[in-house]
N, C-alpha and C positions, 0 to 999 in steps of 0.2 A: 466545756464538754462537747458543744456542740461543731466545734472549729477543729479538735483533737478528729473527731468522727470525720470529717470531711477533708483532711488530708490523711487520714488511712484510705479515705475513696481515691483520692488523687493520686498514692502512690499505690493505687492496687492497678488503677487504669493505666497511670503509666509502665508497670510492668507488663500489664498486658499488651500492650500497644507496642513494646520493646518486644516483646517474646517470640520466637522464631517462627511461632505456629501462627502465630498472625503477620508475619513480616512474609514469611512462602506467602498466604494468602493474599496478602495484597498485591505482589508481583505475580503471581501466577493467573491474577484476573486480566490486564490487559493483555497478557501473553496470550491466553485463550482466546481471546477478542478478537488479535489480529493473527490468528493462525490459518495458514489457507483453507479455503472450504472444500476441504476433503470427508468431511463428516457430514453432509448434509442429509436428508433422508433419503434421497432420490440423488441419481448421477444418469449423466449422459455419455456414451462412448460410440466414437465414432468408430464405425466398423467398416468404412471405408471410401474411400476417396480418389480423385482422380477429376480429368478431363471430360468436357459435354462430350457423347457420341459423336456428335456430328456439329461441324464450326456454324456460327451463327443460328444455334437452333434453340426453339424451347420446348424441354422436355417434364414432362407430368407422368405420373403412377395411375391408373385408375385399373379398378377390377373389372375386365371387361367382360366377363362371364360369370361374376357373382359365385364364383368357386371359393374362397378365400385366398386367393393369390392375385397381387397386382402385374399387369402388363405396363410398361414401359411408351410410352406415344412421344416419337421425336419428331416436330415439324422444323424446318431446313429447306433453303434455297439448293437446289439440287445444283447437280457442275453449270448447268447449262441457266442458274438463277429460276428454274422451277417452282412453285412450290411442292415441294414433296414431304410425304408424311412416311415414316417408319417406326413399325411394332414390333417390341421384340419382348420376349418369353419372360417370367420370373427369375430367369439364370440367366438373362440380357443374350440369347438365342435368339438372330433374327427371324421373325415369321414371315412377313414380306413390307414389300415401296412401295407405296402409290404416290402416281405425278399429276397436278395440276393443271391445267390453263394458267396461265397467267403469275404475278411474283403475290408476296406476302405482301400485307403493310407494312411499311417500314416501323411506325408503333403501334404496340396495344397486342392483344391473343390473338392467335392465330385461327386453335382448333377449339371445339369442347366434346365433351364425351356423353352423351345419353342413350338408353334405351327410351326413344320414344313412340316404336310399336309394340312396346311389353313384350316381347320375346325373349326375355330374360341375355340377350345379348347387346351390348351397348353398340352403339354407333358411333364414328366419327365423322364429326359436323366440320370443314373447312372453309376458311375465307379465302380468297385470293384477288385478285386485282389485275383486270386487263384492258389496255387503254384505260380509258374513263370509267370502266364499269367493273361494281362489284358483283361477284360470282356467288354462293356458296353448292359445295360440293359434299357427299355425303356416300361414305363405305364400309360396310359392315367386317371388320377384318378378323374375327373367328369365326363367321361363317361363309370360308373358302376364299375372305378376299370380296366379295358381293361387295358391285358396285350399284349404291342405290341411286344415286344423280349425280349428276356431274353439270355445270355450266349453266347452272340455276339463278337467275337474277334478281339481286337485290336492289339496287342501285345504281343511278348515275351519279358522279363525280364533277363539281363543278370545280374546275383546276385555276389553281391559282398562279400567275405568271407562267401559265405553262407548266408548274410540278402538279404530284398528288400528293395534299395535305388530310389523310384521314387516318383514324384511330380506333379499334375494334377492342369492344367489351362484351364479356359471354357473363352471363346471370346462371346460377345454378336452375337448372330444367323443371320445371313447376304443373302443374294442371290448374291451368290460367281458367280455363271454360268448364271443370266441372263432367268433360264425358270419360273422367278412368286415363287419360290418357296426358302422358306429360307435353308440353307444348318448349321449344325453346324460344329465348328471350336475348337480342343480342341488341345490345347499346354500341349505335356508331355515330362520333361527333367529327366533323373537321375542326382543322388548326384556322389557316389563313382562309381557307376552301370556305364558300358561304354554306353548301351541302356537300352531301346529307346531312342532318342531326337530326336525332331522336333515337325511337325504341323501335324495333323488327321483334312481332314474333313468326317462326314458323310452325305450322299445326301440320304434321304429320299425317293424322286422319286424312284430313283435307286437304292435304297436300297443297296448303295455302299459306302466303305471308300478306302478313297484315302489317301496318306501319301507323307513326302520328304525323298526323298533320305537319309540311314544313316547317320551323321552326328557328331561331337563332343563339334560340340557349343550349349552354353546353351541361348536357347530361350527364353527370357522373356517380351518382351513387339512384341505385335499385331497390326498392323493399316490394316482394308481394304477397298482399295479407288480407283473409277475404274479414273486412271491418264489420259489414253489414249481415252476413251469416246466410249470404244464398247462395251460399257451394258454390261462389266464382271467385274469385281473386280479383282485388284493385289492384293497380300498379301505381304506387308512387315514386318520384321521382326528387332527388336533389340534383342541384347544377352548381358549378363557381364560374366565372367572370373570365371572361378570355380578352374582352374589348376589341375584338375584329368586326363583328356586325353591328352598324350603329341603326337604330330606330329608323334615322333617312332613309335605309336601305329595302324599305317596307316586307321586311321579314319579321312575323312577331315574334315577342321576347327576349329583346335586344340583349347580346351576350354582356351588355357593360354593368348588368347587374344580374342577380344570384336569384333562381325560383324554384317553387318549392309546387311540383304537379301533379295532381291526382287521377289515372285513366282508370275504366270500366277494362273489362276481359276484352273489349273491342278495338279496344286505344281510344274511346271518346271523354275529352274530358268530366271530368265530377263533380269540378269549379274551377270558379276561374282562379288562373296563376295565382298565387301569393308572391309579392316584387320584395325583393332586399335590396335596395336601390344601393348600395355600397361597392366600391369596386374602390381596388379587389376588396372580392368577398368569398364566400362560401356559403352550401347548405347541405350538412349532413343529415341523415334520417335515419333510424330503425323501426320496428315494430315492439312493442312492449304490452305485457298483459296489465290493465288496469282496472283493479277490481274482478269483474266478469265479463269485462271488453277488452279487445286488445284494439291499441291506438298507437298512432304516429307517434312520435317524437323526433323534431328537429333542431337541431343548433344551428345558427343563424350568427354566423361568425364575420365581425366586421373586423379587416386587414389593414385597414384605409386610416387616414389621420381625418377622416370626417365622423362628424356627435356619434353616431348610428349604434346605439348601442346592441351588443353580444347579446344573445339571450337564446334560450330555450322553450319550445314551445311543446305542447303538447294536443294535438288535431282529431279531431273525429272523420270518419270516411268522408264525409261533405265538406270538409276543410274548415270547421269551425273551432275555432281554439278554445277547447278544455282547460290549459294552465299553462302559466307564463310566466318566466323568472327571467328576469337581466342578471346573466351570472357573473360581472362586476360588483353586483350590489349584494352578494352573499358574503361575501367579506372572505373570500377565497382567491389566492393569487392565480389566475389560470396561464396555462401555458400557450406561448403567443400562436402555435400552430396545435390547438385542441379537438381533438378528436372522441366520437362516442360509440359504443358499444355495445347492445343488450347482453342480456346473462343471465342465465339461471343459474340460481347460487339456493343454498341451503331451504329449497323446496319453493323459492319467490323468484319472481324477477326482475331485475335490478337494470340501472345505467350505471355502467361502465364509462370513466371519464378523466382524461388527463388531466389534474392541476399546474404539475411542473414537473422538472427534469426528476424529479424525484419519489413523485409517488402517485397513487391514481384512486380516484376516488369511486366507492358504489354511493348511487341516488336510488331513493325508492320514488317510485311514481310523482309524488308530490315535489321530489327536486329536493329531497333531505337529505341530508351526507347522512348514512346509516353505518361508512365503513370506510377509514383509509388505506391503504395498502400501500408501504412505505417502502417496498421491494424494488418498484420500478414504474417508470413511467407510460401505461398504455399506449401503442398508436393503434392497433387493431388485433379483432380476435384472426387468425390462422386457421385453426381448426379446436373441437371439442371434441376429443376423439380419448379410448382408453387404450393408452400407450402400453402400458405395464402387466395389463391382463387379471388387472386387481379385482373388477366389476364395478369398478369406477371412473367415469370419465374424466380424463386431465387436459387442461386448459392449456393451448396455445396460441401464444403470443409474439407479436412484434411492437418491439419496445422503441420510445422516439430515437432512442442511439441507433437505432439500426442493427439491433439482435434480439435473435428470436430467444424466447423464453417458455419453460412449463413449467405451470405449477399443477400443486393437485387438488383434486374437486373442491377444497375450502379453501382456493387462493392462495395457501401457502408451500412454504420448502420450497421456493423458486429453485430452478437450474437454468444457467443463463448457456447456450447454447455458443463454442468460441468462436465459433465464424459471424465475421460479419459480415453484413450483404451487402453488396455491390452491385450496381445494373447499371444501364445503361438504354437508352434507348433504343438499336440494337440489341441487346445485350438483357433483358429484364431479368430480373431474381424472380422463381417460386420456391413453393416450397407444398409439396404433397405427401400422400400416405403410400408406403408400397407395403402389403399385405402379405404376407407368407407363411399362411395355412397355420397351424398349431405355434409355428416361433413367431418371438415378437416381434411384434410390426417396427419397421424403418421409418422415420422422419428424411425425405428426401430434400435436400435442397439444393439451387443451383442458382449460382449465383457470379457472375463475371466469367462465364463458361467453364466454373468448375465444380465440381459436382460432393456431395457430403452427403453419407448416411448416418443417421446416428439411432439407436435406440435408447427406449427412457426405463430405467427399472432400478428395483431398491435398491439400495449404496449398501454393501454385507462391513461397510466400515462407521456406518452410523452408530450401532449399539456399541462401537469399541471408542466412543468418546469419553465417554463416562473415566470407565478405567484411565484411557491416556490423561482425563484431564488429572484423575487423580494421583497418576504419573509422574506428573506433571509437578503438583502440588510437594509430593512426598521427594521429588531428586531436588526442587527449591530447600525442603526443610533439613534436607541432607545436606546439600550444600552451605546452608546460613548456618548449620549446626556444626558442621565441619573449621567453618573460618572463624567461629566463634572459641572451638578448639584450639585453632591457631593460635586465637587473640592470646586463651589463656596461659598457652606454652609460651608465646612470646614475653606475655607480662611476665611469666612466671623467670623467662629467662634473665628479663631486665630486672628483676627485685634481685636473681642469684649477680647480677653482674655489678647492680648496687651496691649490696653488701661485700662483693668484693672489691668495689671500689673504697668503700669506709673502709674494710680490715688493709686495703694497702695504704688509706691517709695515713692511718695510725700508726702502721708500719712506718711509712717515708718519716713520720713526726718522731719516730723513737730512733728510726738508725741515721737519722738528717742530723739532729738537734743533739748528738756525742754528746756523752756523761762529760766525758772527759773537756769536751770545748766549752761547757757548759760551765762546769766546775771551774776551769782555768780562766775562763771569760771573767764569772765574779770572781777567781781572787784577785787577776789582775785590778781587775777594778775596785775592789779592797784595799789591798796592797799601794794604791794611789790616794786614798784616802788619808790610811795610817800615815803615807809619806806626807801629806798636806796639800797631793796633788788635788786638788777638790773639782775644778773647771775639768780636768782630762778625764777624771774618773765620773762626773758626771755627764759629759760627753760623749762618753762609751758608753754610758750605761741605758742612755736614750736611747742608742745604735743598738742595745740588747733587748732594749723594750721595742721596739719599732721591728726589727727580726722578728721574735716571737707574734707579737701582734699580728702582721702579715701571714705567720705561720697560720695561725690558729682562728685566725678570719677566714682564709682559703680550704681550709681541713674538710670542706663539706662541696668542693668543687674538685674537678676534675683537670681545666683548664684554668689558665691565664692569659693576658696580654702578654706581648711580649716585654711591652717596658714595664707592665709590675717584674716579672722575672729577672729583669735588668735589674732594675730597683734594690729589688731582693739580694739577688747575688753581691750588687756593690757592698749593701749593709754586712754582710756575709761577712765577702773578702776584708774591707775595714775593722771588722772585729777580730778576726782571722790576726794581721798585719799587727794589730794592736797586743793578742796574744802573743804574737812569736818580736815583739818588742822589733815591728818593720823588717823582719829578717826577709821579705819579700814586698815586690813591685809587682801591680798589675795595672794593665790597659785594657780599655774597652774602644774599640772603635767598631760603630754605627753605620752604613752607607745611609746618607741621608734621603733617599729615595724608598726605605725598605718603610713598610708600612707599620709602624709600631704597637697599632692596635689587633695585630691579628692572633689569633689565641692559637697557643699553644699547648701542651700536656704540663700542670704545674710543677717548679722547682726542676725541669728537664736541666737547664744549666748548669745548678747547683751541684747536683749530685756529681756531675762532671768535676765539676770546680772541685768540690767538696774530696774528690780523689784524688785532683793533683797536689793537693797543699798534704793531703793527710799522708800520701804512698809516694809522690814523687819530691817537693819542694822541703817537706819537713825531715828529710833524712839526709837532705844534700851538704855537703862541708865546700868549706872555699869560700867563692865570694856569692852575694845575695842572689836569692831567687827569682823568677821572673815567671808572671799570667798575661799571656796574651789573649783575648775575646775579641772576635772580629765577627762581623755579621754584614752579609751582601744575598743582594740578589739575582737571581739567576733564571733568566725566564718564569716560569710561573713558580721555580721554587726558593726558599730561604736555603740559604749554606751558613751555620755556624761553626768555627775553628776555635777550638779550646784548646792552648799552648800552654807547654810548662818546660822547664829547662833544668826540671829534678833527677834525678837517679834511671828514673826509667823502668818499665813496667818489669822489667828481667829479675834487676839486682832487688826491688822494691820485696817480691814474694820471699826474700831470703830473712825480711826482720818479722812475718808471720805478723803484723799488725790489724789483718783483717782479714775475713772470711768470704770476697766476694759479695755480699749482702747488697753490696749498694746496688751491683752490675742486674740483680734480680730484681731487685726492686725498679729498674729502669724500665727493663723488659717489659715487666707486667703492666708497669704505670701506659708504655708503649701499644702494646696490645688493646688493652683495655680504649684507650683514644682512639684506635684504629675500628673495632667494634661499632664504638658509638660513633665516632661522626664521621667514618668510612674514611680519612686522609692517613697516610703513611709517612713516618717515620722512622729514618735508616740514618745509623752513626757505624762510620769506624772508628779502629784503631790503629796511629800511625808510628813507631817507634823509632825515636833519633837517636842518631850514634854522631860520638865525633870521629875523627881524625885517625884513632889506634880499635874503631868498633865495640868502644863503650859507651853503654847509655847513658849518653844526654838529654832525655828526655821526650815528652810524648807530646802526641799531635793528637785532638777526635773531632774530626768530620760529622757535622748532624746536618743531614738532610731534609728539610720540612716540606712537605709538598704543602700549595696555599691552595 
């Protein structure tokens, strides 16, 4: 009973798993999967595009009067290699040019934008380069153009073979000291040049720039974050390894390894360097809330085929390490150029952190994976800014492929942004906000001096997935329900073509197998008996069992070979011969080349043969009868010739001996082989005349395509 129970379960499953509702479903899942992402919840369109303003320049968005509309800041080597700065309006209306002293660096930022006397009007801060010495310059360009300085010195330049190897980094504008008032922060390192490196701030109020102590490391990443809670700001500092200034050179901090530096709001140190003696190496930092302190965090990234291992640290304002992970030994594959990120994410804040090409992990303070993000691989945040006007801020990204990406405030619905960036040293990529009062804000980017706008907002084609998927689903079940239609009409047509293939066996079996030949077959063979003929009448009568036998073995097929067919016909005509007491000769001749096993439509021969003994040979007077059978090949087709040297198809119709029947039955038997195994079959009819155009007899041409 209980075996009975469980193949009624096996053939319920299997029906179900046959059944067309589940056959849509399972095609219709990875079709959904790989359908383009045009459903996402969020889309980006670019709203326009083109050429930088002006060749060799870098151009940024900044709201320079806190209106909600961005202005436009293109710096550019002017005809004359100037540096010159131009602002131009919301509707890219130029406002005016201001020119320089001296050319740009050839790397790193040029300008940065602050309001650092609180006059609700931002300022532009310039660098430029004349001889040996760095400038900065400074013009307030909505109010009239106001030029605040011009030709202000930062630095001398120690040249290396006679070029200038230096490189300018702007820090977002901060209130380093604590009086209300933002101070700017500019990182400048040489290449081959042993100086400058370090930090420059300028202080506005006091109309004073302050600097660190000379120095050989190369400063590349900024955090300022007041650790200790006395309303000033530390300045920490990461560096990577350039290996130009070696220790001999008595400059300290020897660029051939990676450190990690703490300044007061003065530039005095906090403590002493932390060394990553690795080269190459690196040392990334951000600032992270921990608990109810906000603390360092560094990755300490060794490049090098030396032990040094990778790790993360986590530092107190006096540089003493909180917490420490070798993030080799978390059992996570990291990506060989790993980068880190702070975040606030779902009311905490998190480290943001490349594993590999493929995805990016958040750490909570203690260095827990709390969150992977399988979307893409981090290289850095861009901006946190609310694109779409939702009242939620969405994340922007630049991913290790080198495209920018947003998501929204919980990390997901990525939109991967189609440009990729491009720069050049010359040449660098940003990518900024431009504002535009009530409509929404533009993503600017510019990147190999071409320029892309795009806006982020909901995709009105998100909520139509649903439906399509189930679109989807319903034209799959239409369609498998359709060809399943098919199947049935097909089968249905092959059982109608069956059955008429049995009603024409039985046919060919009753109008092939003559009462009459049949009758006259055994009396002859009777009749030899009573005579004492015993060997000829048994003889024949084998050739009548051997006939029928072949008949009625084949009755349930279609085709034959060609030499059963031969076969057949010989027994045929011998019994035929034996009836009409040899009143006729026949021949068969063969090309021995023709392939004898190739299947033909059964009894096709016969029924031929079977006409000319019965309509042409048996009504002929004079001297004996004559069958010729001859079969050749002819390029890809067989040619069979059935001769007879009877009466002839004319005078034949005059004795009314038959009804056609057989010529129908050929037909059909014809057709029907043509249906099913698609080859064709074409016979004529040839009629012979002698000498005064009487019939002598018939010719039929059967064509067999192979």
């Amino acid at each position: 009973m209980k075996k009975i129970r469980l193949n009624i379960s096996r053939s319920k499953l299997f029906e179900i798993l046959l059944s067309p509702y589940f056959l849509s479903l399972v095609i219709a899942i990875p079709i959904i999967l790989f359908l383009p992402d045009v459903f996402n919840k969020y889309e980006v369109k670019l709203t326009k595009s083109g050429s930088a303003h002006k060749p060799n320049s870098i151009e940024q968005y900044f709201d320079l009067d806190f209106d909600g509309y961005s202005e436009r800041v293109v710096a550019f080597p002017n005809a004359i290699g100037l540096a010159s700065v131009q602002v131009l309006d919301n509707n890219d209306g130029l406002i005016d040019q201001w020119n320089f002293k001296g050319e740009y660096p050839i790397i790193g930022d040029r300008f940065a934008c602050a309001d650092l006397d609180a006059d609700s009007l931002m300022e532009v801060y310039v660098i430029s380069i004349s001889n040996d010495t760095l400038y900065i310059h400074a013009f307030e360009p909505l109010n009239a153009g106001k030029i605040i300085f011009v030709n202000k010195f930062l630095s001398k330049i120690d040249l290396y073979q006679g070029k200038i190897d230096v490189r300018i980094g702007w820090t977002e504008p901060k209130d380093i000291d604590g009086d209300g008032f933002n101070e700017l922060i500019i990182n400048v390192h040489a290449g081959f040049s042993k100086q400058p490196r370090g930090i420059f701030i300028y202080d506005a109020q006091q109309d004073l720039i302050k600097r660190t102590a000379p120095m050989a490391a190369n400063i590349n990443r900024i955090v300022c974050s007041d650790l200790n809670d006395d309303n000033k700001l530390e300045i920490f500092c990461g560096c990577s390894t350039l290996g130009n200034i070696h220790d001999s050179l008595g400059i300290p901090y020897s660029d051939y390894s990676s450190w990690l530096f703490g300044f007061d709001h003065q530039l005095n140190l906090l403590f002493d360097p932390i060394e990553y003696d690795a080269y190459p190496s690196f040392i990334h930092i951000k600032e992270i809330k921990s608990g109810d302190r906000t603390r360092i965090v560094a990755l300490f990234r060794n490049k090098s085929n030396s032990d040094h291992a990778s790790i993360l640290i986590l530092i107190d304002e006096k540089g003493n390490t909180v917490r420490k992970m070798d993030i080799e030994d978390n059992g996570i594959e990291y990506n060989f150029h790993p980068t880190i990120s702070s975040i606030s994410y779902q009311g905490g804040q998190y480290l943001m952190m490349n594993s590999d090409t493929n995805e990016t992990l958040l750490l909570d303070t203690t260095f827990k994976v709390v969150k992977t993000i399988p979307v893409f691989a981090m290289d850095r945040i861009l901006e946190t800014v609310d694109m779409n006007q939702d009242g939620k801020k969405e994340f922007i990204f630049r991913d290790m492929k080198n495209k920018i990406q947003i998501t929204d405030d919980d990390l997901k619905n990525s939109v991967i942004l189609p440009t990729k960036l491009s720069s050049s040293y010359m040449n660098p990529w940003s990518a900024s906000i431009k504002w535009n009062g009530k409509k929404l804000p533009e993503l600017f980017i510019i990147s190999n001096q071409s320029i892309y706008f795009y806006t982020y907002q909901s995709n009105p084609l998100y909520y139509l997935h649903y439906p399509i998927w189930l679109g989807i689903y319903l034209i799959l079940l239409a369609l498998i329900m359709l060809i399943r239609h098919i199947q049935k009409i097909q089968l249905q047509r092959k059982i109608e073509i069956e059955n008429r293939l049995n009603a024409l066996q039985l046919k060919t079996i009753k109008s092939q197998m003559d009462p009459h030949f049949m009758f006259n077959a055994l009396n002859s063979i009777s009749n030899n008996i009573l005579q004492n003929e015993k060997d000829i009448a048994y003889k024949y009568l084998i050739k009548f069992s051997n006939l029928l036998r072949s008949l009625f073995n084949k009755a349930d097929e279609l085709t034959v070979s060609i030499q059963e067919e031969l076969n057949f016909v010989q027994n045929y005509l011998e019994l035929e011969q034996f009836r009409f007491k040899n009143g006729f000769s026949y021949k068969i001749d063969a090309d021995p080349n023709l392939d004898v096993s190739t299947q033909i439509p059964r009894m096709l021969f016969q029924l031929f043969v079977e006409n000319s003994i019965k309509h042409g040979i048996r009504h002929r007077k004079g001297h004996a009868g004559e069958i010729k059978i001859s079969l050749k090949k002819k390029e890809k087709n067989i040619i069979v010739t059935i001769e007879d040297n009877g009466i002839g198809r004319k005078e034949a119709k005059s004795y009314k001996d038959g009804h056609g029947k057989g010529l129908k039955v050929i037909d059909e038997m014809i057709s029907l082989y043509e249906n099913i195994t698609g080859k064709k079959v074409k016979y004529q009819y040839i009629d012979k005349k002698d000498d005064a155009g009487i019939g002598s007899g018939t010719v039929v041409n059967i064509i067999i395509e192979k």
